[in-house]
N, C-alpha and C positions, 0 to 999 in steps of 0.2 A: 636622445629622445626615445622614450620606449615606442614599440608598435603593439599593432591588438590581435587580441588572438579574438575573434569574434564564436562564441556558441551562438544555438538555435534554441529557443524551446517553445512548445508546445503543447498549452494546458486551455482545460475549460475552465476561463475565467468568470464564467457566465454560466447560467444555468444550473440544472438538482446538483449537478457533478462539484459544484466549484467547491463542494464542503471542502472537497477531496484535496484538489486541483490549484486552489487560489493557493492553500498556508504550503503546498510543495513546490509552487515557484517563489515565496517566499523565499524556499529554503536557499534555490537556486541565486536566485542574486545577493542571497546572505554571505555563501561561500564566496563571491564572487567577490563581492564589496572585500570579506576579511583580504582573501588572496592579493587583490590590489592594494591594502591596507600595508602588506605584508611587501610588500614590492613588487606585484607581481609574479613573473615566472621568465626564470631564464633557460634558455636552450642556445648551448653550443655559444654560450659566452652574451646573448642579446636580451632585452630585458624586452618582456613583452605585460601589457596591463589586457585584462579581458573584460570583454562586455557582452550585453545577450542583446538577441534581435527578439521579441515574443510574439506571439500568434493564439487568439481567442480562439480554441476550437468550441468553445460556446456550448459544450455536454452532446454537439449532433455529428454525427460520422462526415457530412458533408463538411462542414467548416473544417473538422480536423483533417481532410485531405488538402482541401485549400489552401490553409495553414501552411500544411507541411510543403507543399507543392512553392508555394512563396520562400520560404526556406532554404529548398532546393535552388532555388533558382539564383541564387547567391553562393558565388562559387570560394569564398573568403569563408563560409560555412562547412566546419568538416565536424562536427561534431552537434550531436542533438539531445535536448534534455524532457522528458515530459509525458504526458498522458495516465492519468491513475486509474480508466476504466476501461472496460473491452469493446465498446460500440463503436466509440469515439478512435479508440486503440488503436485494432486494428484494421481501421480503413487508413489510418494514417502510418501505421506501418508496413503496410504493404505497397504504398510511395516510397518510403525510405528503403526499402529493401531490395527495391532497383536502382537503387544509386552508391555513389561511394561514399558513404558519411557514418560515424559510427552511431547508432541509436542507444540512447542508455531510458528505458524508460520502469514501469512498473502495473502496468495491466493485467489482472488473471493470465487472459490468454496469451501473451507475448510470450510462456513459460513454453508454449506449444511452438514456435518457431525457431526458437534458441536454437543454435547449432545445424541448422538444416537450411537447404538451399535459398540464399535470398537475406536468411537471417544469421550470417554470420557474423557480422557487427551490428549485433544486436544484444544489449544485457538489459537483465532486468533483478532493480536494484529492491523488489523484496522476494523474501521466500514463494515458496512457493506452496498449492498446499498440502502436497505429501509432508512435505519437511514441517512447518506450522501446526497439521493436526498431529503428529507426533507426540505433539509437547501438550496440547490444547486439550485433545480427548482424554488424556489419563488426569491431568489436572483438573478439567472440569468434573469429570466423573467424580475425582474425589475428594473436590472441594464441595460441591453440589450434592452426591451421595443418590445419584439418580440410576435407576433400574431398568427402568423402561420409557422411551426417548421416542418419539415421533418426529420428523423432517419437513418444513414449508418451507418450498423456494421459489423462488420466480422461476416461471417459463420461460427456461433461455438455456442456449448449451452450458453456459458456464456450472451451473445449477446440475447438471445431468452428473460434470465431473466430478463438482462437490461430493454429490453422495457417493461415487463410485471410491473416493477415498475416505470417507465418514464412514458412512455405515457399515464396514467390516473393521475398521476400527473400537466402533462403541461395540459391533459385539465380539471382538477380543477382548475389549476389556469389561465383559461382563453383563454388558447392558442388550434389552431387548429392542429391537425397532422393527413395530411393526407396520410401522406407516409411515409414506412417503407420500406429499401432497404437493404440487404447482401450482402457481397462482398466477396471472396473467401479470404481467409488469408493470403496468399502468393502477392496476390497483389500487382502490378507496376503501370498498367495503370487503372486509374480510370477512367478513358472519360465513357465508357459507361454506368456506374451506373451512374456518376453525371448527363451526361444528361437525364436521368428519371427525374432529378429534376427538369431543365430548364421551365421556363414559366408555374412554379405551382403557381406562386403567393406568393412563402414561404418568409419571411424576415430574418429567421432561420434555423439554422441546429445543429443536434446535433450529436455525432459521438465519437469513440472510441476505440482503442488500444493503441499499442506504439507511442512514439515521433515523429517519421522516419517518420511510414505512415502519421500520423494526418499530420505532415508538407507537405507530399506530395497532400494529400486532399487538403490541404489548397490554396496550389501552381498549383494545376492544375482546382482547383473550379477558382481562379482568373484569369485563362489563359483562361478558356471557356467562363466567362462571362453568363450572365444569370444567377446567380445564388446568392445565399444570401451571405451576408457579413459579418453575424451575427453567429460566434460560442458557443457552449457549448460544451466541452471537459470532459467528464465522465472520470473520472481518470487522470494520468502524468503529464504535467507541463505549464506553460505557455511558454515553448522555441518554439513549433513548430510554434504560430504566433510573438513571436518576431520580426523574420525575414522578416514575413511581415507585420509589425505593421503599415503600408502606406496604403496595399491593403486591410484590412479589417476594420470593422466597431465597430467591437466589437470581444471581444474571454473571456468565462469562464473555470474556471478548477475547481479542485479538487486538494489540496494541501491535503491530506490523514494525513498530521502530523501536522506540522505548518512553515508557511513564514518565513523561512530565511532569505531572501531577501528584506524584507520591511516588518520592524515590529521595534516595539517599547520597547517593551516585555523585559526586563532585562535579565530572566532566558533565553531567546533564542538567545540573543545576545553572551551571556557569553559563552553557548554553542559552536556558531559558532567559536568564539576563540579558544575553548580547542580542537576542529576537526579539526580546521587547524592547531594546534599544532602539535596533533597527529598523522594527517594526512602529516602533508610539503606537504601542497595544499592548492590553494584557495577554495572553495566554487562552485561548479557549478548549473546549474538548476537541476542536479536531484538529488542535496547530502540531502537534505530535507527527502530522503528516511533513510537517516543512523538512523533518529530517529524511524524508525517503531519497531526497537525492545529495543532500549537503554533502555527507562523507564522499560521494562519488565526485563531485565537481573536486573533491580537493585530488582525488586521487588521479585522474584524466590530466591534472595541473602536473603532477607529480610525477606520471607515465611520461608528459612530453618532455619533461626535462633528461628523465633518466633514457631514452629511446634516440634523444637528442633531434627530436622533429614536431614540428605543428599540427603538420599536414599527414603523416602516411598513417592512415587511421589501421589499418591493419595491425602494425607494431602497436600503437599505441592500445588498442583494443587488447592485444595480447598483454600485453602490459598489466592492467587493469584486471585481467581475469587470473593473471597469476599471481597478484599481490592480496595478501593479509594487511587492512589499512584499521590501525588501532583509534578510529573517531571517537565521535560521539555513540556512534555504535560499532561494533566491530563488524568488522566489511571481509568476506572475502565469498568468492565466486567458484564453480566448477569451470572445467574449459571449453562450454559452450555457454557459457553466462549468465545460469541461473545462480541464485544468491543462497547462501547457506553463511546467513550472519546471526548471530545474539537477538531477541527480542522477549518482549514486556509482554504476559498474559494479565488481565485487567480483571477483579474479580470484586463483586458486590455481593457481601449478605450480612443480615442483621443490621443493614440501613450504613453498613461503613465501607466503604473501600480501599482496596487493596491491590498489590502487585507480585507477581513474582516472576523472576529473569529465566528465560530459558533459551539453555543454549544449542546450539543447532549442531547435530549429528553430523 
């Protein structure tokens, strides 16, 4: 009779977060399901089936401690899968980073503890965003064909880093920025940060959070007029200009996995089938997120066998950051466990969309 190898995860199944959140623990018990499909996973001759224990961190840093703290306290718990924003993140990894459990998650800020005391079983399974705008700034530049680019971000550290790697980018490649603007988080009305922009002369903008706001950005930049037509989207989907694929000129993203939606690609096709299988659903724009962790659960499957242990999350961890894993996306890690894998830039103009694969330095 097989035994279990029990994961942790930890996502906000609930709340603004869950766009993110809900379709990547999808991902998580997708792999899981195949794996056991597959016969599980043997180590040192024993055949083991896996299952997940979950935790609502509900989009508030409180719950995601909570969460995780319940987690912990299940000692059959050596491995942990979850969390796609930084609020929620890292209160919840700063629990796990006192403990012996290896974290595999994917929050801006997690890129900032990799490697360093507390966070050494700690990966984080997407790029990160030096590596991302690499690809994203010279593509958008000149897909877009933008010159001069102004910045709205939320009020929040993450937002301070962004431009710290943006803005000397767009102007390497050419472009001017002369304005940088913050917006409170909570934000509805945006009228009076966008008219700071009004009559800069910009043909660009670049900008970033959730779906919701970017769409409302979007919607209320085209209501005021005077203002550029021309997006670049730092992270989430192409949904928020869908809707107004008329009123703008151009719109980039960040596909952080890979294009569901327009690809050609066998292995991501095949995918989308077994997720809607799994799922008794179609596909949406944000289910692209269900792969941020899928490759990794197979590969943690793959590390215990070949390490020949369940349990010593260290080995296994090493494991994991030293392998090239040929998925649905291609996986591999530096050896403090930031991600430097293959992703999908996301590109809208002339009302059609588009993709193209960039791969990671």
């Amino acid at each position: 009779m097989a035994q279990t190898i029990k994961f942790g995860m930890v996502n906000s199944l609930t709340g603004p977060h869950a766009s993110f959140d809900l379709p990547a623990s999808e991902g998580v018990l997708m792999a899981v399901d195949e794996i056991n499909k597959r016969g599980g996973v043997t180590v040192k001759g024993k055949k083991y089936t896996l299952t997940v224990d979950s935790e609502d961190a509900q989009s508030k840093p409180e719950f995601a401690v909570s969460g995780a703290q319940r987690l912990l306290r299940d000692d059959d718990i050596k491995v942990i899968f979850g969390i796609m924003t930084s609020g929620p993140g890292m209160a919840a990894a700063t629990a796990f980073g006192k403990s012996d459990v290896l974290y595999i998650g994917a929050f801006t800020l997690l890129d900032t503890l990799l490697g360093k005391p507390g966070g050494e079983l700690m990966i984080r399974t997407l790029n990160n965003d030096a590596t991302v705008a690499k690809s994203f700034v010279p593509t958008s530049v000149s897909e877009l064909g933008v010159k001069k680019v102004g910045i709205m971000l939320p009020n929040e550290d993450v937002s301070r880093s962004i431009v710290a790697v943006y803005k000397p980018l767009l102007e390497a490649n050419g472009v001017q920025v002369p304005i940088v603007e913050y917006f409170q988080p909570d934000t509805q009305d945006f009228a009076p940060v966008l008219r700071k922009f009004q009559n800069q002369g910009l043909d660009g903008m670049l900008t970033g959070t959730n779906d919701a706001l970017v769409e409302a950005i979007l919607r209320q930049a085209t209501e005021l007029g005077g203002l550029p037509r021309k997006f670049m989207y730092r992270g989430g989907s192409g949904a928020p200009a869908i809707k107004y694929s008329k009123a703008v000129d151009g719109f980039t993203w960040q596909i952080l996995t890979r294009d569901i939606d327009n690809t050609s690609d066998p292995k991501v096709k095949a995918w989308v089938e077994r997720y809607k299988a799994f799922t008794k659903k179609d596909v949406s724009p944000n289910s692209y997120w269900a792969l941020t962790f899928y490759d990794s659960v197979f590969m943690v499957a793959k590390a215990m066998e070949e390490v020949g242990s369940i349990t010593d999350v260290k080995a296994i961890g090493a494991k994991v950051k030293s392998t090239k894993y040929e998925g649905v996306r291609t996986m591999r890690f530096d050896k403090d466990g930031h991600a430097q894998s293959d992703i999908d830039l996301g590109i809208l103009k002339n009302g059609k969309v588009s993709s193209v694969r960039a791969a990671a330095s």
